[in-house]
N, C-alpha and C positions, 0 to 999 in steps of 0.2 A: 516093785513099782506097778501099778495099775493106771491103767490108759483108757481113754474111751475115744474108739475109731467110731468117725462117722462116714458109711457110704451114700451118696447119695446122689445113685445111679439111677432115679428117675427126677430127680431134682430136687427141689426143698423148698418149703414153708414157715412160716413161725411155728401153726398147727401142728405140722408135723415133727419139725422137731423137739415140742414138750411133748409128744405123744411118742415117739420111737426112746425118750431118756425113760420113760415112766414105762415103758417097755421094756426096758434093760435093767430095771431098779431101780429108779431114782423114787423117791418118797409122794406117793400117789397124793394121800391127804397134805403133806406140806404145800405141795404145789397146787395144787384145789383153792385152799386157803388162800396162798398168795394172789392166785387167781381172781379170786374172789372179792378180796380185801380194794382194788382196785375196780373191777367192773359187774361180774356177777357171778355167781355159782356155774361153774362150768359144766358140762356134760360130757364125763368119759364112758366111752363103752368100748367094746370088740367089735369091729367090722370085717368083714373077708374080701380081700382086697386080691384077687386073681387066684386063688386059693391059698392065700396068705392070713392070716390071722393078726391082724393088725390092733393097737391101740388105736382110736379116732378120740378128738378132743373139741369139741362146739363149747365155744367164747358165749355164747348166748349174748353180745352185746351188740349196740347201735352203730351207726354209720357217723356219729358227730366227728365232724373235722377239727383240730386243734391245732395251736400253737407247738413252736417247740417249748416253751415254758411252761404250757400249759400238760404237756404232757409229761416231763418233766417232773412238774409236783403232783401230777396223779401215781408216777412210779412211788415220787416219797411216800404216798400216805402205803402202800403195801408194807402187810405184815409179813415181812423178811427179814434177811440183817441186812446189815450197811454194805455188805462187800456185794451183795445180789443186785442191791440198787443203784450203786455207784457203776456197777457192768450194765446195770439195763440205760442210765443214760449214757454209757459210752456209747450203747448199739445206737440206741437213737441220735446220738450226736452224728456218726456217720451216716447215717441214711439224713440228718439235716444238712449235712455237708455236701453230701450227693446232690440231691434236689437242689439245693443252692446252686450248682454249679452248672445243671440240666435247665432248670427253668427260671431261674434267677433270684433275686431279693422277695420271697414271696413269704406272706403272714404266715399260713397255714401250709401243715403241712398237707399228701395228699392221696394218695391208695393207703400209705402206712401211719395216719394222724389217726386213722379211727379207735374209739376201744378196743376193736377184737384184738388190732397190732400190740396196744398196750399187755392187754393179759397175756397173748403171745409171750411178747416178751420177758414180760417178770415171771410166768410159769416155765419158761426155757432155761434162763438162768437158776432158781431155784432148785431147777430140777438137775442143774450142770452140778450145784453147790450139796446138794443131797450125798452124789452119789460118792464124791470124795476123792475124785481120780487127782493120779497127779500131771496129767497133761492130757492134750486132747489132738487126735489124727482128722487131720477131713482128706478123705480118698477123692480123684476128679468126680467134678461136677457137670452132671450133663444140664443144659440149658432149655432144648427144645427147639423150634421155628415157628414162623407163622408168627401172626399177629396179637398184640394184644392192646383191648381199649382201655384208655384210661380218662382222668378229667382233663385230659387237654386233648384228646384226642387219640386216633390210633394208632401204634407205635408198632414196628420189628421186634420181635424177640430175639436177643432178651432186652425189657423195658432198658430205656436209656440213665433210669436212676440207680437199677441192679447193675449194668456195665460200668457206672461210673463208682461204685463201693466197688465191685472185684477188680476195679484197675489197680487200686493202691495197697491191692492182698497178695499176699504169698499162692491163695488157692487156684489150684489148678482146673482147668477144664476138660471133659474127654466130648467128643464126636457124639451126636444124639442128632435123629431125622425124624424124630417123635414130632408131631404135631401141637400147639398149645405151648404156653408158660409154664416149664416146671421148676423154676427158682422165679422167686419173688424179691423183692429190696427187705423185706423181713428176713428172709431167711437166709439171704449174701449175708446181711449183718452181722444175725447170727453164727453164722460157718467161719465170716472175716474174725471177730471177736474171742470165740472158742479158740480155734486152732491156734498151737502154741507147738507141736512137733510136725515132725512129717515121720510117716510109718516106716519108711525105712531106718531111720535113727532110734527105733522102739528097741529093734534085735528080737533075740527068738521069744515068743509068747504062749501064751495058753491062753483059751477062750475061758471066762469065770460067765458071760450071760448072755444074750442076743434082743434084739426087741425090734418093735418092728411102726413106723408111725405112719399114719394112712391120711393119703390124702383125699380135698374132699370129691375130684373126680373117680371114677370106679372104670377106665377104657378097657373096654378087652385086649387079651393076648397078651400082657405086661403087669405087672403091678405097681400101681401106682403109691408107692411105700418109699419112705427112708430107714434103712437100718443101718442100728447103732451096736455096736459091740463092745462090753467092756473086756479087757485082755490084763492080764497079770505076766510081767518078763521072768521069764527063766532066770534061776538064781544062777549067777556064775562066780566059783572063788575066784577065778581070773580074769581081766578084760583082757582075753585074747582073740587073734581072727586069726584065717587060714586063708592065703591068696595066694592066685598062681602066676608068676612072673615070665613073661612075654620079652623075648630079645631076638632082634637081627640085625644085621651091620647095612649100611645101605651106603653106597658111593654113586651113583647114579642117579639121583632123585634131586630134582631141583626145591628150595626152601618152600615154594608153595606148596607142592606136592609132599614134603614133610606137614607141614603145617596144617593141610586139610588133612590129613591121615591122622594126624594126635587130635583131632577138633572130631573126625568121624569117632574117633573110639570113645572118646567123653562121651558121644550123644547115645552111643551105644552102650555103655553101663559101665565104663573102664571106670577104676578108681581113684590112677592117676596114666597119664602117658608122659613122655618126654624123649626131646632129645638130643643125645652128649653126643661133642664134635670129638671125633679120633682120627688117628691117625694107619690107616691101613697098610696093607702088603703094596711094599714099590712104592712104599710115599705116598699111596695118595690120600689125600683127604676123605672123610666120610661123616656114618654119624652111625650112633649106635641107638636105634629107637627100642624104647622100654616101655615096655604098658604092664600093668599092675589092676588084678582083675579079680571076681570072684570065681572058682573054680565049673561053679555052673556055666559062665559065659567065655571060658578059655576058647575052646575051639571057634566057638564063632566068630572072638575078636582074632584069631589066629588067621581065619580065611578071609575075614576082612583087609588085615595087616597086606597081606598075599596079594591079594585082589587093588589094592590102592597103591601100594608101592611096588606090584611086580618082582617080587622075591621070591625067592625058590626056597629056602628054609626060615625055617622059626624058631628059635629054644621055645620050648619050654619049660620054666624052675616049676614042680607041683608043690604042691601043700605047704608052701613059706608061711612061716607062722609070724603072727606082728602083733607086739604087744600096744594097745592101744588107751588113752584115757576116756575118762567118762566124756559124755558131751551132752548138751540140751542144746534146744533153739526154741525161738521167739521173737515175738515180733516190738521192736521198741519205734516210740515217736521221733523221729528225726526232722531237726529246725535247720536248713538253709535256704539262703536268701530270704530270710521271712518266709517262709513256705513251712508246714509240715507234712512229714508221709507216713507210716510204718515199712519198717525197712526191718527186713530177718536177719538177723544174727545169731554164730552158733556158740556159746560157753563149752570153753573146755575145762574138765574139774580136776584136779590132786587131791586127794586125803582130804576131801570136801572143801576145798578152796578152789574157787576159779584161778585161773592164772593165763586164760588165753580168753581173748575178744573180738569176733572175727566177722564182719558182716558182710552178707551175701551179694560179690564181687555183681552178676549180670543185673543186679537190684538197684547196684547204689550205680551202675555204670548207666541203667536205662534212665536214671532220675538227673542223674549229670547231662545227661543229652538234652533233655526237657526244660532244665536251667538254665544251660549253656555255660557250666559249672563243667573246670578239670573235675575226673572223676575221684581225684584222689582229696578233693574237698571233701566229696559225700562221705566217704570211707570215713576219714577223719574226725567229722561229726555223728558217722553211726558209731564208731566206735566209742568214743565220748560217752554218745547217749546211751549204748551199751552196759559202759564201765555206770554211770549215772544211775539208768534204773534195776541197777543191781544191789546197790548199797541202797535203795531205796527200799529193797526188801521184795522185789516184784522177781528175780531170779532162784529157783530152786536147783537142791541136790537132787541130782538122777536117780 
């Protein structure tokens, strides 16, 4: 399996991101072409971007403002396939969905109606469709502070039409005090769009290339780059794992203080916790808490355990081996109350057949609050729409 991880730890653009794919290999003159076929012959070169070696890509086009229709049929006329162009109006349809919802019923669209956005766009996905992966990672996103202007005026970073596409995504964000915009509503789209795994569910890799896509400031002290990596997983005859099993008996602990101790070890990397009610020495009642971890973070969840529940011992089982199924994730459209979202769900596989459907519980729980929807509606209809765009052909084997 081959994957293409994006990090994009000084943030991201359209630019950038067909310039870090065409970095990592994706098909220089294909993407040129498609480029081109829509707005103008684009200009790639090498720039050194904090002594980084970057790809840089200049759209060479105008500032005309469009419709979403109108953009739309300028995607059609690019010479691509159907699969590149039906992805570049999903990207657009979200960033129309956005703006709709920031500035309301409006003709035009408005930082991202222009040509550049367009060629952006169709040289992004061409260049995702080049390289042939079979999923894509986006690592967190740093965002930036500080101000940025737009046609309506000056806005906090990040722009409130970028916040409004990463509310309804899977992608993460990390901490950034950097100065400036460094995610645009092009390039949420894009990262929204792509990401179809998260890097933890890859397993072990090897690197096959790296690239490097330069954006158009040059700040010192930092580089101003997105890099892309494509990775190839380790073959394994087995899907097995190795986790180290975590036990103590607790009779003194009242249900909160159980309950925030199995919620601390989730947020700290545990892979499952729990805890079974028994019966101890002299009758009394108890509970036997079990956390289930990877052997790197044993000790830490151990002095956590210690530390929150106030116990003086911990088993520890080492090296428990668990045999595991395949899995993917992805993100599917989900319809309630007349409303749609993209909500993540994970496929589990047998002998290449799914046979489990399972969407991501704090996803469909935050969207149920929003509705005013039990949450076990959402669930109901992600799964649905799970089981739906799987027999549609949009679900692959790992």
């Amino acid at each position: 399996m081959r994957y293409l991880i994006l990090d994009p730890f000084h943030g991201a653009a359209g630019d950038m991101v067909t310039a870090a794919l065409i970095g990592c290999g994706a098909d220089r003159d294909r993407v040129a072409m498609a480029m081109g076929s829509v707005v103008a012959d684009p200009a790639i070169t090498t720039v050194p971007r904090c002594g980084i070696q970057a790809v840089r890509i200049e759209t060479r086009a105008g500032h005309t403002y469009r419709t979403l229709e109108e953009v739309l049929a300028r995607c059609d006329r690019a010479v691509t396939t159907d699969a590149v162009r039906a992805m570049a109006h999903r990207v657009f349809e979200r960033i129309a969905a956005a703006e709709g919802r920031i500035h309301g019923g409006t003709p035009h669209f408005h930082e991202v109606g222009a040509d550049d956005a367009i060629a952006d766009v169709i040289g992004a996905c061409t260049a995702l469709q080049t390289l042939g992966v079979d999923g894509v990672a986006v690592l967190p996103i740093a965002l930036g502070r500080g101000s940025v202007t737009g046609s309506h005026g000056t806005y906090p970073v990040p722009a409130p039409a970028t916040l409004a596409i990463l509310e309804g995504s899977s992608l993460a964000i990390r901490p950034c005090d950097d100065e400036g915009e460094m995610l645009t509503p092009t390039g949420a789209a894009l990262l929204a769009e792509f990401a179809t795994v998260r890097e933890q569910d890859i397993g072990p890799y090897t690197i096959i290339s790296a690239g490097y896509g330069a954006g158009t400031r040059d700040p010192p002290g930092f580089p101003n780059v997105l890099r892309a990596t494509i990775v190839e997983t380790v073959p394994e005859t087995t899907r097995e794992d190795c986790v180290d099993i975590l036990e103590t008996n607790i009779d003194d602990a009242s249900g909160e203080v159980i309950g925030n101790a199995i919620a601390r070890c989730m947020e700290e990397g545990a892979r499952d916790a729990s805890a079974i009610p028994l019966v101890m020495k002299k009758g009394r009642p108890g509970n036997l808490i079990r956390v289930i971890c990877t052997q790197d973070r044993s000790f830490f969840l151990a002095a956590l355990l210690a530390r929150e529940l106030g116990t003086l011992g911990i088993r520890c089982i080492p090296a428990v081996h668990r045999f595991i199924a395949e899995r993917t994730t992805g993100e599917v459209p989900v319809t309630v109350e007349g409303k749609m979202r993209m909500i993540p769900v994970k496929y589990g596989w047998l002998d290449g057949n799914v046979y489990s459907v399972k969407p991501e519980f704090e996803a469909a729980r935050e969207w149920a609050g929003e509705l005013g929807v039990p949450v076990r509606t959402v669930l109901r209809a992600a799964t649905d729409a799970g089981w739906k765009f799987l027999k549609e052909g949009h679900g692959r084997h790992p």
